[in-house]
NUTI-574396 format. One record per residue: residue in one letter; x, y, z of N, C-alpha, C, O, CB in turn. Coordinates in steps of 0.2 Angstrom, whole numbers, padded with zeros to 4 digits, always signed. Glycine has a CB too. Layout:
<rs>
aXYZXYZXYZXYZXYZ/...
</rs>
This chain:
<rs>
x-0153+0043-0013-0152+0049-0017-0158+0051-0020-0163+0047-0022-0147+0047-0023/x-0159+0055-0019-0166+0060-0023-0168+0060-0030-0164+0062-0034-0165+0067-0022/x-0174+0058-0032-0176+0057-0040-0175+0065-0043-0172+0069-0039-0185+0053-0041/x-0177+0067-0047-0175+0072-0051-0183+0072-0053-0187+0068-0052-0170+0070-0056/x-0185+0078-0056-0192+0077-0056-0195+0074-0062-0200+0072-0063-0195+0083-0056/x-0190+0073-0066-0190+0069-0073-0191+0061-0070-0194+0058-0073-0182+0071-0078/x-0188+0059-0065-0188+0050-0062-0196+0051-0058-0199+0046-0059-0179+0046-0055/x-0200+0055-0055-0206+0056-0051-0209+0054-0057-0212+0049-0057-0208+0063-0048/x-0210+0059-0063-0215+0058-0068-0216+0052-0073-0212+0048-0075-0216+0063-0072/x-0223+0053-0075-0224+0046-0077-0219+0042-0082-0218+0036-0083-0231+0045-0080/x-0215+0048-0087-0212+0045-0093-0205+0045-0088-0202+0040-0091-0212+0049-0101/x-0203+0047-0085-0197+0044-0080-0198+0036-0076-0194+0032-0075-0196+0051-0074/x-0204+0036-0074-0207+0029-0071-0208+0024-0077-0208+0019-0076-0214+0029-0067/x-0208+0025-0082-0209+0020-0087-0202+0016-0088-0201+0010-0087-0210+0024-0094/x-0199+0022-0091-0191+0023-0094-0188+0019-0089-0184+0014-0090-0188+0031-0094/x-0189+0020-0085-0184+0017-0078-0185+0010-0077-0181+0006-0076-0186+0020-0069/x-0194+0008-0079-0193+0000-0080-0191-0002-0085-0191-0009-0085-0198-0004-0079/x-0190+0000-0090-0187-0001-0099-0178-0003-0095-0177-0008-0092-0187+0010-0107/x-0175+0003-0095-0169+0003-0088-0167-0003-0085-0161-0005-0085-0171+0007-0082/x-0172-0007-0081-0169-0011-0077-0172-0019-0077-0169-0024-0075-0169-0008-0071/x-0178-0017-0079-0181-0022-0079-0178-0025-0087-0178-0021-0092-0190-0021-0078/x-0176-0032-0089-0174-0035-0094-0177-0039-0095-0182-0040-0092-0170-0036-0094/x-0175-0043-0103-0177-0050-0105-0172-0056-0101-0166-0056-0099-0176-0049-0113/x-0175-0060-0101-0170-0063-0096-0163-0065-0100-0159-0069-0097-0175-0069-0093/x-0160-0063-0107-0153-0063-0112-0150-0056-0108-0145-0055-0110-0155-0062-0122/x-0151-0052-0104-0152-0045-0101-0152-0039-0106-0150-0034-0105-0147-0043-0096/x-0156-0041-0113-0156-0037-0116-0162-0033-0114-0165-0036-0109-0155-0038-0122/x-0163-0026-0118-0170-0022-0115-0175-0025-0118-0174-0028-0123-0171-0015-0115/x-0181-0023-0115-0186-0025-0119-0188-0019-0123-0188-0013-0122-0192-0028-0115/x-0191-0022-0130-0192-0016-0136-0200-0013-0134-0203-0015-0129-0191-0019-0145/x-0202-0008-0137-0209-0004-0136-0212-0008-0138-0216-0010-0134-0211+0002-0138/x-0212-0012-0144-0217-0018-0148-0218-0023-0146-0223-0026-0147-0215-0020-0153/x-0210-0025-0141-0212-0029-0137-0216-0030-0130-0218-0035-0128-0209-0030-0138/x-0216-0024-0128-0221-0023-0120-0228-0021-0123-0232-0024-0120-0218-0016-0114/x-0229-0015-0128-0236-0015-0131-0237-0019-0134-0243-0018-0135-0237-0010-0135/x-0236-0026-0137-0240-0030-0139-0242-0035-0132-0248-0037-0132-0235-0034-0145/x-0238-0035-0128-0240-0039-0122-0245-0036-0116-0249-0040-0113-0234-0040-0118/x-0244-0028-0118-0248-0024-0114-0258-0025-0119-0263-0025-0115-0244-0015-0113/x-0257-0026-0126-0263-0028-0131-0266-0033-0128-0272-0033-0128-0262-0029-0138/x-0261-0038-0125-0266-0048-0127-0268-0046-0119-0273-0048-0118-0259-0059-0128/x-0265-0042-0113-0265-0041-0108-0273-0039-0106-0277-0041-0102-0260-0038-0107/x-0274-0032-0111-0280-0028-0112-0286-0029-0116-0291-0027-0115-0279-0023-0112/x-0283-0031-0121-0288-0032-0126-0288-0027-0126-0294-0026-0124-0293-0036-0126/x-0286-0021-0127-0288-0014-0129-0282-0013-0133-0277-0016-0133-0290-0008-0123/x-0283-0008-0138-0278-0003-0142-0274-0001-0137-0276+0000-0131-0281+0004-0145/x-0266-0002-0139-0260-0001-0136-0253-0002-0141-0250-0007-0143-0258-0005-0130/x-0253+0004-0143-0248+0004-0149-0241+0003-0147-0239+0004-0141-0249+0010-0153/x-0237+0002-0154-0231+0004-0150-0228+0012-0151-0224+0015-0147-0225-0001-0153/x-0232+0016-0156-0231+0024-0154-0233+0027-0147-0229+0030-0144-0236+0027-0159/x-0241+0025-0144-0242+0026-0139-0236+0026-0132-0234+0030-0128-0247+0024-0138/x-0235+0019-0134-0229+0019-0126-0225+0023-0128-0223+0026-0123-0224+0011-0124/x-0221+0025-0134-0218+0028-0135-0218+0034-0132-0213+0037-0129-0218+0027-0140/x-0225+0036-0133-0227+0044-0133-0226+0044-0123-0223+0048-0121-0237+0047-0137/x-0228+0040-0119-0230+0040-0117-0221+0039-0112-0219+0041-0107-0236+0038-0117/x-0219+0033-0117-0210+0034-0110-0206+0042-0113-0202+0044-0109-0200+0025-0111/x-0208+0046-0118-0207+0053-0118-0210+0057-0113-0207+0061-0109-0209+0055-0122/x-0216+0057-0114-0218+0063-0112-0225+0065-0116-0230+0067-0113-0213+0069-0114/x-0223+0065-0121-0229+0067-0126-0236+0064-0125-0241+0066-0128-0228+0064-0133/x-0236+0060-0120-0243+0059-0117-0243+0057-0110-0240+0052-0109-0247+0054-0122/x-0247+0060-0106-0247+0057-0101-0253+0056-0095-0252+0057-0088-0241+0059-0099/x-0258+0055-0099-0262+0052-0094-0267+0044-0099-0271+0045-0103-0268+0058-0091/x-0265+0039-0098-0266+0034-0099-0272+0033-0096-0275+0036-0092-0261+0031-0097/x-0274+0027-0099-0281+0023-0095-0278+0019-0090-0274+0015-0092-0285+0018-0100/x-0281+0019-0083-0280+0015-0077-0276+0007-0081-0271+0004-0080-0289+0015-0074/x-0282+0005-0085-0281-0003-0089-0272-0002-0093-0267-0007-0092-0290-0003-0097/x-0272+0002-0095-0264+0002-0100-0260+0002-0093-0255-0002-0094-0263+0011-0107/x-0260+0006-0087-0257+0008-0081-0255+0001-0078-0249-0001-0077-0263+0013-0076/x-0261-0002-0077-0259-0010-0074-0258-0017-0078-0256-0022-0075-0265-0011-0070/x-0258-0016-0084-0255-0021-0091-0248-0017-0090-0243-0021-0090-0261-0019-0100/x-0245-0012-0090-0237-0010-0088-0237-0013-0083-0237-0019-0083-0234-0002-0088/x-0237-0011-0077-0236-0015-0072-0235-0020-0071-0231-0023-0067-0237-0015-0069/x-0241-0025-0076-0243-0033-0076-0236-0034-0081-0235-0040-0081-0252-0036-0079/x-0234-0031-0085-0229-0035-0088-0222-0031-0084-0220-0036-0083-0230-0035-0096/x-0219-0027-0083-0215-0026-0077-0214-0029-0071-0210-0026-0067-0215-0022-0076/x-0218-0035-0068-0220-0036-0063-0219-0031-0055-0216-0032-0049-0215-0042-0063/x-0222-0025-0056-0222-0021-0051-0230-0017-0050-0235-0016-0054-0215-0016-0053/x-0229-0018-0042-0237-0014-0042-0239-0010-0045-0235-0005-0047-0238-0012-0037/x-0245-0009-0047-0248-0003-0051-0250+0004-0048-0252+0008-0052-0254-0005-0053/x-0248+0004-0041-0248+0011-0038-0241+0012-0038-0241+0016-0033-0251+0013-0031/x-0234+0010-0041-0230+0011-0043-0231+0018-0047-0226+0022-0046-0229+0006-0046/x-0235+0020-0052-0235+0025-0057-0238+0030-0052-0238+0035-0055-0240+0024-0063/x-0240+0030-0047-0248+0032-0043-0244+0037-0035-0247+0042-0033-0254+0023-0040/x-0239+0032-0033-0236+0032-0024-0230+0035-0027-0227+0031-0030-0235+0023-0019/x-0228+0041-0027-0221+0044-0027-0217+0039-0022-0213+0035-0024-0222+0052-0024/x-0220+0041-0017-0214+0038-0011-0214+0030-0011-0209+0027-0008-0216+0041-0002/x-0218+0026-0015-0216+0020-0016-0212+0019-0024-0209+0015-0026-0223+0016-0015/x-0214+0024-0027-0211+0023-0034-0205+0025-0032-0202+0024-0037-0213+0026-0040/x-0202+0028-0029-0195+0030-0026-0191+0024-0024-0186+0023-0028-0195+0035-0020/x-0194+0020-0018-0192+0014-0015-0192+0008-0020-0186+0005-0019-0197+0013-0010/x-0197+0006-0026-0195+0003-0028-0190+0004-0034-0187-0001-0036-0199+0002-0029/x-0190+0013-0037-0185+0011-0043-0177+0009-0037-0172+0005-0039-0184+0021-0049/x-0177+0013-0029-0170+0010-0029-0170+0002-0028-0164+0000-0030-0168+0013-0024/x-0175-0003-0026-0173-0009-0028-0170-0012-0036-0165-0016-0037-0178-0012-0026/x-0174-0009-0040-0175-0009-0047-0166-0008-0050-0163-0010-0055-0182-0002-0050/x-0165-0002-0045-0160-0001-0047-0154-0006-0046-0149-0008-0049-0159+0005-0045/x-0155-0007-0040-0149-0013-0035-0152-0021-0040-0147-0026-0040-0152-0013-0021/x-0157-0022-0041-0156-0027-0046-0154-0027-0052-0150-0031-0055-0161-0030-0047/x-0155-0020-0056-0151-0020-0063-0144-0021-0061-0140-0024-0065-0152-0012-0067/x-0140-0019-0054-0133-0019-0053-0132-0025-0053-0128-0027-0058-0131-0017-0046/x-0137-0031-0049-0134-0038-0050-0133-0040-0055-0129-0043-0055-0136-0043-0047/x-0137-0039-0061-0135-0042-0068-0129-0042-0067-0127-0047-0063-0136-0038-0075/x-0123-0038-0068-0116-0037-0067-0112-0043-0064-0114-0043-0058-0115-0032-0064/x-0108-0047-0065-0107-0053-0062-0101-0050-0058-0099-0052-0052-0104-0059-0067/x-0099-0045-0059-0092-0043-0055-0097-0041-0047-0097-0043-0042-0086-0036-0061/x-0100-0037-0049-0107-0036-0043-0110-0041-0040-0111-0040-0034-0113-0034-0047/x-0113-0047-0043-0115-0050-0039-0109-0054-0036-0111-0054-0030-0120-0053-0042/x-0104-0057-0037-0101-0060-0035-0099-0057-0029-0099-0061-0024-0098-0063-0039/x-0096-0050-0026-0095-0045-0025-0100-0047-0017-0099-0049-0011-0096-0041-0031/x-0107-0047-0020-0112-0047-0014-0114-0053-0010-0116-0055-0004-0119-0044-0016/x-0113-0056-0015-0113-0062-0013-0107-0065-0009-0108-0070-0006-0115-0065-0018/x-0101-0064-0009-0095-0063-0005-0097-0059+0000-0093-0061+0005-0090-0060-0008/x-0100-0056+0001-0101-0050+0008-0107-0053+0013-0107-0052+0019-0104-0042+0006/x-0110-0056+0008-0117-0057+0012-0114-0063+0020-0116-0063+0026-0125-0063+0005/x-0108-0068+0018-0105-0070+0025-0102-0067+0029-0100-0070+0034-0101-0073+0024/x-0102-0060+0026-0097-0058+0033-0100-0054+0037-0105-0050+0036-0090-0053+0031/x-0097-0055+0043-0101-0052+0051-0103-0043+0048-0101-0040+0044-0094-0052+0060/x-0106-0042+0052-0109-0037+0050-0101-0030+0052-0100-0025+0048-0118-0036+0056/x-0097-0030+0056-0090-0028+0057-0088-0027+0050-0086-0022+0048-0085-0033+0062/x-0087-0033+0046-0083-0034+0041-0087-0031+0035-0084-0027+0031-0081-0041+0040/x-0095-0034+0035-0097-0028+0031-0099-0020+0030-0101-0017+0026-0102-0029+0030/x-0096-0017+0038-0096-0011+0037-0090-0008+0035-0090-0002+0033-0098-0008+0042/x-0084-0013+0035-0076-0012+0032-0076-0012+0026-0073-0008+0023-0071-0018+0034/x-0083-0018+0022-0081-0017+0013-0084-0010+0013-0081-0005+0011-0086-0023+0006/x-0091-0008+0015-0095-0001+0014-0090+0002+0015-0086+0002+0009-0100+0002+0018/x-0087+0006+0020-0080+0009+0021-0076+0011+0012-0076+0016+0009-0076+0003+0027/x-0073+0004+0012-0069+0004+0006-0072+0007+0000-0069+0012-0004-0067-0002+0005/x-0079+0004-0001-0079+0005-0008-0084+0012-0007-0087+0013-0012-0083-0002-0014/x-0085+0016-0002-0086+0023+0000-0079+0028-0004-0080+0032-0009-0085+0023+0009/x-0072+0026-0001-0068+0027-0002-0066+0028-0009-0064+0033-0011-0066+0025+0000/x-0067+0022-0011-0065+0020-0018-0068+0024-0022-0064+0027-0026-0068+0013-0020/x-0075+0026-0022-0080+0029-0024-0079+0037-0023-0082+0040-0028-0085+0027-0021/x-0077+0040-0020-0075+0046-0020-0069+0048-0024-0069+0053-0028-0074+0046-0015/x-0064+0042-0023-0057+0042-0026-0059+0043-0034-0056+0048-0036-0053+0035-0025/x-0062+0040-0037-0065+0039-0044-0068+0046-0046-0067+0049-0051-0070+0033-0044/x-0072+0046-0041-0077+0053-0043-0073+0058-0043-0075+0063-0047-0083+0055-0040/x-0067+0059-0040-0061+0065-0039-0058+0067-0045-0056+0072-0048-0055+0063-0034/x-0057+0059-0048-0051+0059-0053-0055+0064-0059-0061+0065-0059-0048+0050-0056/x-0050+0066-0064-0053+0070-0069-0054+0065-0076-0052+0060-0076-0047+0077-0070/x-0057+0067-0080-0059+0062-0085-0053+0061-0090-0048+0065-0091-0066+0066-0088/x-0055+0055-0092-0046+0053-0096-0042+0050-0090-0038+0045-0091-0042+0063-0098/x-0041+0053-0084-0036+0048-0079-0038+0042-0080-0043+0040-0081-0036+0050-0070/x-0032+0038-0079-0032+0030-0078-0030+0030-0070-0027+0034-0066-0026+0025-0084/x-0032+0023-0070-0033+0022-0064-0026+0021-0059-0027+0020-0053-0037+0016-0063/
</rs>
């Protein structure tokens, strides 16, 4: 599926690792808490306004150093902010791991990963279906 030009730019690439990337309780991590990590990381000024400003909008050209202290604490490459067509590729992994948090999800894939590749195109198939079925229905329907 195609990013939106709001997920291309930088405060959309921020936001999206705030999004998926978690603490390992899966709660999110706070701005105070990634700008304090992104400070001991750089030893430079990094506030928690700035990140702020910056998974907005309100600022958006950073120093190289603040660029790769986010990524050093997101664990993701630093031409992440830089490679469209890799920041594409990665938010969709980013995305398919925020899914596994979900136990009903992982269990789900991890039930599939056994089956012949026939049978995994039978679940795709379904939950295609499934997926459509849902998005048809009108808001308020139960299932």
């Amino acid at each position: 599926m195609p990013q939106s030009d709001t997920g291309r730019s930088l405060a959309g690439k921020i936001d999206k690792l705030f999004e998926v990337v978690r603490r390992p309780d899966g709660a999110s991590y706070s701005n105070e808490e990634v700008a304090q990590a992104c400070r001991e990381a750089t030893g430079e000024t990094f506030s928690t306004t700035y990140l702020w400003q910056l998974r907005t909008g309100k600022r958006d050209n950073p120093t190289k150093r603040h660029l790769e202290a986010l990524a050093q604490f997101f664990q993701v490459p630093p031409s992440y902010f830089f490679d469209d067509e890799q920041s594409e590729k990665l938010a969709e992994e980013l995305t398919l791991l925020g899914a596994l948090r979900d136990a009903g999800v992982r269990a789900i894939a991890l039930r599939a990963v056994t089956l012949s590749p026939d049978g995994q195109a039978v679940i795709r198939d379904m939950v295609d279906a499934i997926a459509r079925r849902e998005n048809d229905r009108t808001p308020g329907e139960k299932a």
